[in-house]
Structure formats: C-alpha cells, structure tokens
C-alpha positions in Angstrom: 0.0 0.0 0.0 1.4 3.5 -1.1 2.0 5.8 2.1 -0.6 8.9 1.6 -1.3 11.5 3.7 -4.0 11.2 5.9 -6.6 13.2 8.1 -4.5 14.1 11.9 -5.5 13.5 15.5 -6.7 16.1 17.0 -5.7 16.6 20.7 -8.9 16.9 23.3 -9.2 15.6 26.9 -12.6 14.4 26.8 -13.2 13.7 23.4 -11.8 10.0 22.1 -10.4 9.4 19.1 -11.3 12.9 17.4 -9.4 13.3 14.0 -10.3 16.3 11.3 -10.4 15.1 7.6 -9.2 18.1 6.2 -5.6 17.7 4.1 -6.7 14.3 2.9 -5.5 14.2 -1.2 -8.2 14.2 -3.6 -7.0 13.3 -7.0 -10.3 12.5 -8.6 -11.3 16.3 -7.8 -8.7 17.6 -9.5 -4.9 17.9 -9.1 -3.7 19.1 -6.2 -6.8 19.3 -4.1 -8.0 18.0 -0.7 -10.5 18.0 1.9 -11.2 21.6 3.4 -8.9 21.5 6.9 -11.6 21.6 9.6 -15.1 20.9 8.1 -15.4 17.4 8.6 -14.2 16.0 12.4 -15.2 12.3 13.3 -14.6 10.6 16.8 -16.3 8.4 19.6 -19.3 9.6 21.3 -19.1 12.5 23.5 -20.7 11.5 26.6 -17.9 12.0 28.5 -17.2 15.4 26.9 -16.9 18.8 29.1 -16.7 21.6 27.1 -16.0 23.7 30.1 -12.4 22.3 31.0 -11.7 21.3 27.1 -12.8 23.8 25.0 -11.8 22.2 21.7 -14.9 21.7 19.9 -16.2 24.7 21.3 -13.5 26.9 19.9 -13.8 24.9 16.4 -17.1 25.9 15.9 -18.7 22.5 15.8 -22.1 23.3 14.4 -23.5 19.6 14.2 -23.0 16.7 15.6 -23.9 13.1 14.1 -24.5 10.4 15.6 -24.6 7.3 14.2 -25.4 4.6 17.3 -28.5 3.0 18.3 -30.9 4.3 20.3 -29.9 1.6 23.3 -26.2 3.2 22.6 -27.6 6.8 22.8 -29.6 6.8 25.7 -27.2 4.7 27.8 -24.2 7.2 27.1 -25.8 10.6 25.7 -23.6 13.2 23.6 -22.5 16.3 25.5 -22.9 19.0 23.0 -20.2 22.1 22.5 -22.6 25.0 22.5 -24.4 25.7 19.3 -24.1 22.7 17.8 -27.2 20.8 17.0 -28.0 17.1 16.8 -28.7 14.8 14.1 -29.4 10.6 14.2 -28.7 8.2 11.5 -28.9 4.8 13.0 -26.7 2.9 10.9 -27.6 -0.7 12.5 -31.3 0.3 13.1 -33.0 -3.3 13.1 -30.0 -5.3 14.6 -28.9 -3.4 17.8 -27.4 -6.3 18.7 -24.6 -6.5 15.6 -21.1 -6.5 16.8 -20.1 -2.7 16.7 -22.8 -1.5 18.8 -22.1 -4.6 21.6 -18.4 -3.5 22.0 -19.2 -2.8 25.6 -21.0 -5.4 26.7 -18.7 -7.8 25.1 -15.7 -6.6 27.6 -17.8 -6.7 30.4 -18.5 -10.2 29.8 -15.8 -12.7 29.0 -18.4 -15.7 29.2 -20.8 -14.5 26.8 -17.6 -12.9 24.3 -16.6 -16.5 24.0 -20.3 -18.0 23.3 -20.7 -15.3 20.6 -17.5 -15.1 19.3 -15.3 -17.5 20.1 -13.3 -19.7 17.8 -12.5 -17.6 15.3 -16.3 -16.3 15.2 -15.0 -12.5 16.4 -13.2 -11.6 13.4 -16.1 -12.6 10.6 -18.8 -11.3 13.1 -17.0 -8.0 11.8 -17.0 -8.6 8.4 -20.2 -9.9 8.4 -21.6 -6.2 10.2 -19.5 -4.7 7.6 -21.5 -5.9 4.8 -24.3 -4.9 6.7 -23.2 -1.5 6.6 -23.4 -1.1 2.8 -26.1 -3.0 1.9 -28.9 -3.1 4.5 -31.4 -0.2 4.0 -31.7 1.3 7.1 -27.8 1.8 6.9 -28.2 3.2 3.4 -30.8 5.6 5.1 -28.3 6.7 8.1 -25.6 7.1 5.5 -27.7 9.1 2.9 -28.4 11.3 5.7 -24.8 11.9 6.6 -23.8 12.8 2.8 -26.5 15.1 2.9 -26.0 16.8 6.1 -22.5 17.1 5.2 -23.3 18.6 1.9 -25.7 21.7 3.5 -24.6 25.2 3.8 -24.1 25.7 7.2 -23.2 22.3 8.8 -19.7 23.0 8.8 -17.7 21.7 11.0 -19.4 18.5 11.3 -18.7 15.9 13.6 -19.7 12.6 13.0 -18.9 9.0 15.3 -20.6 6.1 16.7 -19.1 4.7 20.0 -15.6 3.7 19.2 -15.4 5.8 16.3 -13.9 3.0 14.1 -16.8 1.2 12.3 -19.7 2.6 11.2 -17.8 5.7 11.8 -14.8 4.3 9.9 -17.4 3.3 7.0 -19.0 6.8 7.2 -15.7 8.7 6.3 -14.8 5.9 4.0 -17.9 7.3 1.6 -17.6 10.7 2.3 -13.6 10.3 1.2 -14.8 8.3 -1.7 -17.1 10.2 -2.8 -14.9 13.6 -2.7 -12.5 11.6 -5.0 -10.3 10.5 -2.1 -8.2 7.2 -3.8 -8.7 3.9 -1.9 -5.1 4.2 -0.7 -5.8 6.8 1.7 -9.0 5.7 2.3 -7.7 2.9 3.7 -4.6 4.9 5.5 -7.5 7.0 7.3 -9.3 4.2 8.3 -6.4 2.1 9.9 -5.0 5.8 11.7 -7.6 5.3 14.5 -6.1 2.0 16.2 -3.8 3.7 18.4 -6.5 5.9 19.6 -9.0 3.3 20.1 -7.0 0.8 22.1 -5.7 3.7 24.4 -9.4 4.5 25.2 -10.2 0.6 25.9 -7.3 -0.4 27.1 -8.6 -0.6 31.0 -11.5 -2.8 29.9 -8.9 -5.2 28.1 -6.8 -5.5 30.6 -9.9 -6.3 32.9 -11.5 -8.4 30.2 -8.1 -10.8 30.0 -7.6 -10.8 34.0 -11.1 -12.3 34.1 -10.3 -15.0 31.8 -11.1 -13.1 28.4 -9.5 -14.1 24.9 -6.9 -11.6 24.0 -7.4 -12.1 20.6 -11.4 -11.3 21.2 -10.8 -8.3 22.7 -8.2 -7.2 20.2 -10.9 -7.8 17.4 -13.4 -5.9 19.2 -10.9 -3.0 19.7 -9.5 -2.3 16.5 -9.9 -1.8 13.4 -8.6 -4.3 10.4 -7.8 -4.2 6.8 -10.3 -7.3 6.4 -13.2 -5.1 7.5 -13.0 -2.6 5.1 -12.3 -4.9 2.8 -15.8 -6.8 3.2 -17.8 -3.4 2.6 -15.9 -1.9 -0.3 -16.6 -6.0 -1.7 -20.2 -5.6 -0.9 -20.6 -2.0 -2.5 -18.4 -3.2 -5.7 -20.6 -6.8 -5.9 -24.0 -5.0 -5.7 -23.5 -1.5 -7.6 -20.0 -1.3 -9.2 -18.4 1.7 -8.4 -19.4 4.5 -5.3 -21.0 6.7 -8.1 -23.5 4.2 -8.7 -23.6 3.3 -4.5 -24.5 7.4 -4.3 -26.8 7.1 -6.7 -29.3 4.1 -6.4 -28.3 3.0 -2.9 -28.1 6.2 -0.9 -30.3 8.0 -3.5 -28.1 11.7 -2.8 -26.7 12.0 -6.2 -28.7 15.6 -6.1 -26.1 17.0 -3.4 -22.8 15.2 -4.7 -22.4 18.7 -6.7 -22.4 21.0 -3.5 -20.8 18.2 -1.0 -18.2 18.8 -3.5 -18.3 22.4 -3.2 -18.4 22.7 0.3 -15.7 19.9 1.5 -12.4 20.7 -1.2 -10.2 23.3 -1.8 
C-alpha cells in the first residue's frame, strides 16, 4: 500500500479518538486538491465530553453533531454538545442493535458471553459480516444518505460525525464521504487504519480487565481495532452490488442531487 497523507489526530481531553479530515488528497477532484482543513471532524461519542475544561470543539465551531449509534447506545451514554451545535441521528444498525459494533461494551464486560458469541474464530467474521451490513442493508443506506447530505448543506460545517468507538460505522461513514470527494482507496484505507492507536488507548482498562477475568486476547483485540479485512468486506459488498461509489451514491443512498455541493463545500 502506497503511504498517503491522511486526516491528523486532533488533541482533546474528553473527546476520544477525534481526528479532522481536512488535508486528505483528492486526485479525482482535480490535481492538487484536498479535503477543506476543519469541516469534517469524526470521533467516539461525546458523553464523557466537558466543554468547560476542554474547550476544543467549542473553539472549532462544531455546528453539528452526528450520531450514528443506536438508540440503546444513545440513551445509555448521551452526547455532551459544545454550545451551538445541533444534533442529528442516523442509526446505521437500526434493526439489529445487537450487531457487533454496537455490543463493544457489553462484550468486555462479559468474557463468558464474548466466548459464546464469538469464540473460535467467530469474532473476526462477526466483523465482516456487520460490515457488509453496513453497505447494503437499507436502514444503513438511510443513516448514511443522511450523513452525505447533512455534510453537503450550507451551514453544517464543521461536522462531527462518530458512533461509540469511532472505528466502524464511523470508519465506513468517512470511508464514503472520502470516496465520494475523490479521495483514492489508498488513503481511504490509510485514514481508516490511523484510529487503532486511539482506540486501544481509550479501551485499554477494559482489556486489561477483560483478559484478567479470563477473556480471549485475541477477542478483545478484534473488538478493539480496526482491520484491513473489515473494510475490505464493505468496499466488496458495495463493488458486488452497484460497481463503483458513483452508482452506490446514486441508487443506494439515493443523494446524487447533493454530490455537486458536498463537492463544493468539502475541497479546496
């Protein structure tokens, strides 16, 4: 894989794994531009976020905040807002609460129940398996087509987007919008593998937990990371059912009406 620039951690003390998109190449827009610096941010939730004693959202001007989680997800951890900003919901697992990404949690609480669910080798296509989900389930098509549009309105900018972790239907969420800005698949990919360090700093207390009480390392390192295979099994599933992400934009997400002004709005 070619080494490409991609998006940079942002530093926050209540805010996990919050990265801005902005400086990410974007050949298929035209030589020598990118993603606007500071328009699109994505992270993990924000319920433990205080914008009194960290400020950073607050002093980028969030304006919106997406979530992407369940409702089980949202009403057990709630988003702290950064004044101003306003909410919006796309439920990208809708129907099936209970996939993988949204039971991250529950799994490291629970070493007995990780290994019914997931052991043997199970953890790993569980993943791949949500993955698909992602792309080709309609009530993740909806959550998405909202994103793409909210991102693609005057006003919204900066956006924050994330889910729990902030790796998977987060990861798959900046995976389109990159896409669909004419990010190439190498950076894609280099964005959406830059959030492991992050994410196993943030869980790493529940790991070490998870393992003392008997849990499978390997299950827990599945659970808190992103992989290569993952993204692999949606961009397969979006390539199997439509071809390309023009025709994805089009007759899956239905938004090819504000692909012109997402444009517009999210390059320089």
């Amino acid at each position: 894989m070619d080494s490409e620039p991609t998006g940079r951690a942002v530093e926050a003390a209540t805010v996990a794994n919050l990265r801005d998109l902005g400086g990410i190449p974007l050949p298929g827009a035209g030589q020598g531009r990118s993603v606007r610096p500071g328009a699109l941010l994505r992270s993990a939730d924000l319920a433990h976020h205080d914008p009194h004693t960290d400020p950073v959202l607050t002093e980028r001007g969030v304006q919106v905040v997406f979530d992407l989680r369940t409702t089980g997800e949202r009403e057990a951890a709630p988003d702290v807002l950064p004044p101003g900003a306003r909410p919006f919901v796309g439920d990208v697992l809708g129907t099936r609460p209970g996939a993988a990404p949204a039971r991250l949690a529950r799994y490291l609480d629970d070493p007995v129940l990780a290994e019914q669910e997931l052991g043997g080798g199970r953890a790993e296509r569980r993943f791949e398996e949500a993955y698909r989900r992602m792309v080709l389930s309609p009530g993740a098509c909806s959550a998405y087509a909202a994103l793409v549009q909210t991102a693609a309105d005057d006003g919204t900018h900066p956006l924050l987007f994330h889910c729990t972790a902030g790796k998977d239907r987060t990861g798959w969420g900046a995976a389109v919008l990159l896409l669909l800005l004419g990010a190439g698949q190498d950076a894609v990919r280099s964005e959406y593998l830059a959030v492991n360090d992050a994410v196993r700093a943030r869980y790493e207390p529940y790991v070490r937990r998870f393992v003392e009480r008997g849990g499978d390392p390997e299950i827990a390192a599945v659970l808190t990371e992103v992989r290569p295979a993952y993204l692999d099994a949606a961009l397969d599933a979006l390539t199997e059912r439509w071809g390309d992400i023009e025709r994805y934009a089009r007759e899956a997400l239905r938004v090819e009406a504000a692909l012109d002004r997402l444009r517009a709005e999210l390059t320089v």
